[in-house]
C-alpha positions in Angstrom: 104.0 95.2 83.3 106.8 97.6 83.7 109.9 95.6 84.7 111.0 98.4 87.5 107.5 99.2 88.2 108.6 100.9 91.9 106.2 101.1 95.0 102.5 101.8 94.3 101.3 105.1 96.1 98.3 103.8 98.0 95.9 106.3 95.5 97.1 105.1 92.6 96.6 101.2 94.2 93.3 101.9 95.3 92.2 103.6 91.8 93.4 100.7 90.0 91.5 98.5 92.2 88.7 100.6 91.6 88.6 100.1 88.2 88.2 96.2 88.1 84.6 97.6 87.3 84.6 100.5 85.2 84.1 104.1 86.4 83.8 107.5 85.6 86.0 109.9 88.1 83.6 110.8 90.8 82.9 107.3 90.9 86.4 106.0 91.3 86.7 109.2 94.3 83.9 106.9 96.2 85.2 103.9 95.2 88.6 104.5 96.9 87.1 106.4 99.9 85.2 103.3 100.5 87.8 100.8 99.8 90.2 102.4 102.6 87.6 103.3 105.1 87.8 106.6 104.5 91.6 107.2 105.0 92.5 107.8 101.4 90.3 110.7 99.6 91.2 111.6 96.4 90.9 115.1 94.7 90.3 116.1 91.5 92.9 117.3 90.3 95.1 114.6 91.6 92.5 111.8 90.5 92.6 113.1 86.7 96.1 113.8 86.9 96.6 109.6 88.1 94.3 109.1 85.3 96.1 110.5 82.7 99.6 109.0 83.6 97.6 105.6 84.3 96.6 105.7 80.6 100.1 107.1 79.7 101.2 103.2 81.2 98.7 101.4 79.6 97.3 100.2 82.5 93.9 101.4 82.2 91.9 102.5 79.7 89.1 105.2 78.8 85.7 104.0 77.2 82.8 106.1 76.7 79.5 105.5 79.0 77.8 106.6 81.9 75.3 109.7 81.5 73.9 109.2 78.3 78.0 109.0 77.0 78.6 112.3 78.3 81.1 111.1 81.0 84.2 109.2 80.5 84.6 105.8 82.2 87.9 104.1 83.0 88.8 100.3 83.1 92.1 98.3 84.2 93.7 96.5 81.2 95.5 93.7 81.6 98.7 95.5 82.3 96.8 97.0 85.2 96.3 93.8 86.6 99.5 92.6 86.6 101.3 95.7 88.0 98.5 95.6 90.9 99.4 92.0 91.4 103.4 92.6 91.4 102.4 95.3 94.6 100.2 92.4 96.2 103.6 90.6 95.9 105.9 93.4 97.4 103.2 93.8 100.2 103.4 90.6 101.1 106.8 90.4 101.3 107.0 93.6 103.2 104.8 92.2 105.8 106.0 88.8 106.1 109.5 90.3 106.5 108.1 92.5 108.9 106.8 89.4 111.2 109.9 87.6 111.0 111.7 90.5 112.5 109.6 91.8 115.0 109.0 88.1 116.0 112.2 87.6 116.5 113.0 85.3 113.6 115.5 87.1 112.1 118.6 88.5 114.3 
């Protein structure tokens, strides 16, 4: 995983967790719109241009499938995994942080 890896944006967060299964893009659109609830939609043009940089990483990978090969599908590697479990990490801090101040553990 990159060592300064930064904050997540939530689309990029959600496609990666989208693609513990693999997926071509319209897939991974549903997969996120169902993950959040409906609150994060995707577009194309942002979707494919998360793709490409997500690839760029290393942290997910194309493969060839779905319609008879004619669509590409996408799959986390193992990089993947680990920079979506470093932002499980910084969200948890984030939060528990969060509870200590507003419940008045921290000064």
């Amino acid at each position: 995983m990159d060592e300064m890896q930064g904050a997540l944006t939530e689309g990029v967060y959600y496609t990666l967790l989208a693609l513990y299964r693999p997926l071509h893009g319209y897939g991974i659109m549903q997969t996120v719109r169902s993950l959040s609830g409906g609150r994060v939609t995707l577009g194309a043009g942002t979707l494919y241009g998360a793709l490409f940089a997500l690839v760029e990483k290393g942290w997910i990978r194309p493969r060839e499938g779905g319609a008879g090969g004619r669509r590409k599908e996408y799959e986390i590697t193992q990089r993947g995994r680990a920079a979506v479990k470093a932002e499980i990490k910084r969200l948890e801090e984030l939060l528990e942080n969060g509870k200590k101040i507003d419940g008045g553990e921290i000064q």
